[in-house]
PASE-498291 format. One record per residue (C-alpha): residue in three letters; y, z, x negated. Coordinates in steps of 0.05 Angstrom, whole numbers, plus 5000, padded with zeros to 4 digits. Last residue first. Layout:
<titis>
ALAYZX ...
</titis>
This chain:
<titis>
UNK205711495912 UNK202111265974 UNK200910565996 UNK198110275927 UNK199209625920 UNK194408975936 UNK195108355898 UNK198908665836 UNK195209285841 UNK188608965837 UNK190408465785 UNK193409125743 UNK186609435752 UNK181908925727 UNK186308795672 UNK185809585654 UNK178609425662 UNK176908905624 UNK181109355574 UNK176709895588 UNK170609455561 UNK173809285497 UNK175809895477 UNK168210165490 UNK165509595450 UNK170109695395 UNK166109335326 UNK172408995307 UNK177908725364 UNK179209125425 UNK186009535408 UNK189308885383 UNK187708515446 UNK191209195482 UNK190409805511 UNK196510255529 UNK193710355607 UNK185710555587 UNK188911135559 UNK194611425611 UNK187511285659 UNK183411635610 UNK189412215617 UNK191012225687 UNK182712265706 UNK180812775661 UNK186913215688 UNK184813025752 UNK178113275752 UNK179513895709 UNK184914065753 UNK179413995813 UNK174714445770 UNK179714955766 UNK181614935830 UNK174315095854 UNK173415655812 UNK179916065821 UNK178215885902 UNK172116285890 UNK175716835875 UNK180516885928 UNK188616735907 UNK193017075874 UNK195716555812 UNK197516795733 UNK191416985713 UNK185216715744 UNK188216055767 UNK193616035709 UNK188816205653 UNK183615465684 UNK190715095685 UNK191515265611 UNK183515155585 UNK185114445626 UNK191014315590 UNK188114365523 UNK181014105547 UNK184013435572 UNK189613305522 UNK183513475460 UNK179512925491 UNK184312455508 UNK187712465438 UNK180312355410 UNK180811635446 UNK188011515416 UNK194611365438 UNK196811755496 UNK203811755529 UNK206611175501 UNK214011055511 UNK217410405496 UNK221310435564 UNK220809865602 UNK215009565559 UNK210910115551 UNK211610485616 UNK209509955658 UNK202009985624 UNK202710685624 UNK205210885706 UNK199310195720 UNK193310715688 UNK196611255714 UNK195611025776 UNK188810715769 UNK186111455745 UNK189811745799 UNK185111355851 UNK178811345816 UNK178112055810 UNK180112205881 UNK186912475900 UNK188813145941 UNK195812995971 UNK202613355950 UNK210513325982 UNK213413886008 UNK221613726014 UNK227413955989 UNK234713585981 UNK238014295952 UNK237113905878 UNK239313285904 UNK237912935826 UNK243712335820 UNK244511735782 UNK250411425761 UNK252210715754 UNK255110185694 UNK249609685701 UNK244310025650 UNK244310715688 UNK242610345744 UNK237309845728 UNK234010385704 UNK234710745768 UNK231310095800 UNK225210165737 UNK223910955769 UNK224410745833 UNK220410135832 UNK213310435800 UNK208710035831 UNK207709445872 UNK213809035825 UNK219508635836 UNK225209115817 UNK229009435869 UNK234909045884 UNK242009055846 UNK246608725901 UNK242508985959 UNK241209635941 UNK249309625921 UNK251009415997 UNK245910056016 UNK248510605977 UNK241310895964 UNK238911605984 UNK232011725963 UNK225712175992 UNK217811895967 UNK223211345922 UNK224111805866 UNK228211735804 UNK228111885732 UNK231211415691 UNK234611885650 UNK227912185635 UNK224711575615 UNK230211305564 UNK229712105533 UNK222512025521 UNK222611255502 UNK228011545444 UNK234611265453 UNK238010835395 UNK236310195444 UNK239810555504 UNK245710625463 UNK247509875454 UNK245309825525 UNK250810155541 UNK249110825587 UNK251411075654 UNK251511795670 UNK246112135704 UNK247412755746 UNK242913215757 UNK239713185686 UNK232913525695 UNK229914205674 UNK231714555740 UNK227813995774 UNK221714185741 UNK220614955775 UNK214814755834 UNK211214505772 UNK206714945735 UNK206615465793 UNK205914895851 UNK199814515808 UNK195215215802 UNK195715345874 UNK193514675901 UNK195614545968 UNK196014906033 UNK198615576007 UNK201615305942 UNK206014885980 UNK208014355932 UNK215114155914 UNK219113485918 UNK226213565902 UNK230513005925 UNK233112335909 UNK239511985898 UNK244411335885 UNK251011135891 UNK253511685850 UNK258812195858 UNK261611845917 UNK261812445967 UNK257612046009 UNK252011875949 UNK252212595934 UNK251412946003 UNK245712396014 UNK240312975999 UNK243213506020 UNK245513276086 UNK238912966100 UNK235413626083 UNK239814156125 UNK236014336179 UNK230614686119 UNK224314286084 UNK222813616088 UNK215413586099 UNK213512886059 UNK207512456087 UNK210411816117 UNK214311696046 UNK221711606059 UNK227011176039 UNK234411486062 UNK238710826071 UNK246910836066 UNK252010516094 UNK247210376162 UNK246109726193 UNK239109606164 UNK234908956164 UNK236308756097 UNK233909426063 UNK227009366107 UNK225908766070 UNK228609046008 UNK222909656019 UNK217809266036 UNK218708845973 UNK218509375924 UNK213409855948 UNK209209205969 UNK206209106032 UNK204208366048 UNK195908476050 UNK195608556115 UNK202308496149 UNK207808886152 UNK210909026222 UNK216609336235 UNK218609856286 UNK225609996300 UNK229310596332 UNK235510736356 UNK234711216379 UNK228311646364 UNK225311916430 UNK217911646397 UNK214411176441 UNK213010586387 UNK212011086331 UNK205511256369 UNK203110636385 UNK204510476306 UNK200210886285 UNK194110876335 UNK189110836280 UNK189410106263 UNK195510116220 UNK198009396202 UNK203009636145 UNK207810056179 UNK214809916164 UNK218910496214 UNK225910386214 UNK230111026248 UNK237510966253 UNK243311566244 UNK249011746272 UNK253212246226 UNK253213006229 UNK245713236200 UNK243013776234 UNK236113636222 UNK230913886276 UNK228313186294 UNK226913016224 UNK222613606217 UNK218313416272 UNK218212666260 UNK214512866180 UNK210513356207 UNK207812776259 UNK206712246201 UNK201012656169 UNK194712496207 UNK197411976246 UNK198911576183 UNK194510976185 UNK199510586142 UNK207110826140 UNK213710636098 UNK219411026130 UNK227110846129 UNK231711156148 UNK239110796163 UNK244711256155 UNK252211176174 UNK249510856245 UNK254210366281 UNK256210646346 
</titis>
């Protein structure tokens, strides 16, 4: 029987995360055959052994070369190979949450409402950071559920704000009407795909839909270096897809980092139970990564203009912005 849903899951040394992620699949009591593609990126740590002997049927296992994986690219590829109506792209370290996940999250795209969808991520405040899941476990109430399409001749009247939010989409658990993914095509970039394919969208006449009942857990702790290069590339696409500039100026950083980091610190030992120490030590970690999203939000709208006169400091993170959009451009990041 041809499958109705083709899922698709990107994975690269993922045994430490990719079993929650089978397990909940398993359980879903979704009505309509379904496929499994796995695209692992040439996992040494048993990965794709495992997904090799998994009771999944049908199941496929793809191989993605050193070096070859690209959010964009991977994705089509994987795209092409699928039988199904529709593919459900998946992150290897998302918990859906409930029996009822793939149901909720392609009951839009089968009911024809739009041809495209994603879910709800949230953060389990008893695993994960505390402080994050009570600022943010609440942000899909706040955004459009269903996108309508927009004229360009609109779109350029927008603000960037309101041009980003309607293009808000997100590949870590997405529905996609799979003859359309292939007509339109995720944008040829190692970052940042969904949110410049929903674009694409909204601009070619289609809706977009938010799964709001599609949830799933969905947080990992980052390093400095890491979400600092993220939001590095998130700014440096940002600017010319949607004009919008999240940080413009060196004492902007400063004041973003303390004001949000005086906020966090109230919610751990105000608003959050949790044991004291833990206050403490999630506090510091917000400080970490709020420093690091905001230099990185920095170091990402720098340009020639930014670096000329007597700016040595300019100058030297815009060696490094270019440093970090080669990196990404040979060699993306795996995980959102």
């Amino acid at each position: 029987m041809k499958p109705t849903l083709s899922i698709v899951i990107l994975t690269r040394n993922s045994m430490t995360v990719i079993q929650r992620l089978i397990t909940s699949l398993k359980r879903q009591d979704f009505a309509f055959p379904v496929e499994y593609i796995f695209m692992d990126n040439a996992s040494s740590d048993g990965t794709r052994e495992y997904l090799e002997q998994l009771d999944l049927s049908p199941l496929r296992v793809e191989n993605v070369p050193e070096g070859e994986f690209s959010h964009s690219g991977t994705r089509m590829r994987a795209a092409a190979l699928a039988e199904g109506e529709m593919v459900a792209f998946f992150t290897d370290d998302i918990i859906p949450q409930g029996n009822d996940f793939l149901t909720a999250l392609t009951l839009p795209v089968r009911q024809g409402r739009a041809p495209a969808a994603y879910g709800v991520w949230q953060i389990d405040p008893a695993t994960s950071d505390p402080v994050d899941a009570w600022l943010h476990n609440g942000w899909y109430k706040d955004v459009i559920e269903l996108v309508e399409p927009v004229s360009r001749f609109c779109w350029d009247f927008f603000t960037p704000e309101l041009r980003r939010r309607l293009c808000n989409f997100d590949n870590c658990a997405s529905c996609i009407r799979r003859e359309l993914l292939l007509e339109v095509g995720f944008p040829d970039v190692p970052y940042g795909e969904d949110m410049l394919f929903a674009k694409r969208l909204v601009l070619g006449g289609h809706h977009v839909a938010l799964a709001p009942d599609a949830r799933f857990i969905h947080w990992h702790k980052v390093s400095f270096t890491y979400l600092m290069k993220r939001m590095c590339i998130d700014q440096y696409l940002s600017i010319p897809e949607f004009d919008i500039y999240y940080i413009r100026r060196k004492l902007g950083v400063i004041k973003a980092i303390l004001a949000r980091s005086l906020h966090r610190t109230w919610i751990a030992f105000f608003k959050v139970k949790m044991p004291f120490w833990r206050r403490f030590y999630w506090s510091a970690y917000n400080f970490k990564i709020l420093s690091a999203d905001f230099i990185g939000k920095y170091i990402g709208v720098l340009d020639k203009d930014s670096a000329r006169g007597f700016s040595p400091i300019n100058r030297r993170l815009l060696r490094l912005q270019q440093e970090i959009v080669q990196g990404i451009q040979s060699r993306s990041i795996i995980r959102y």
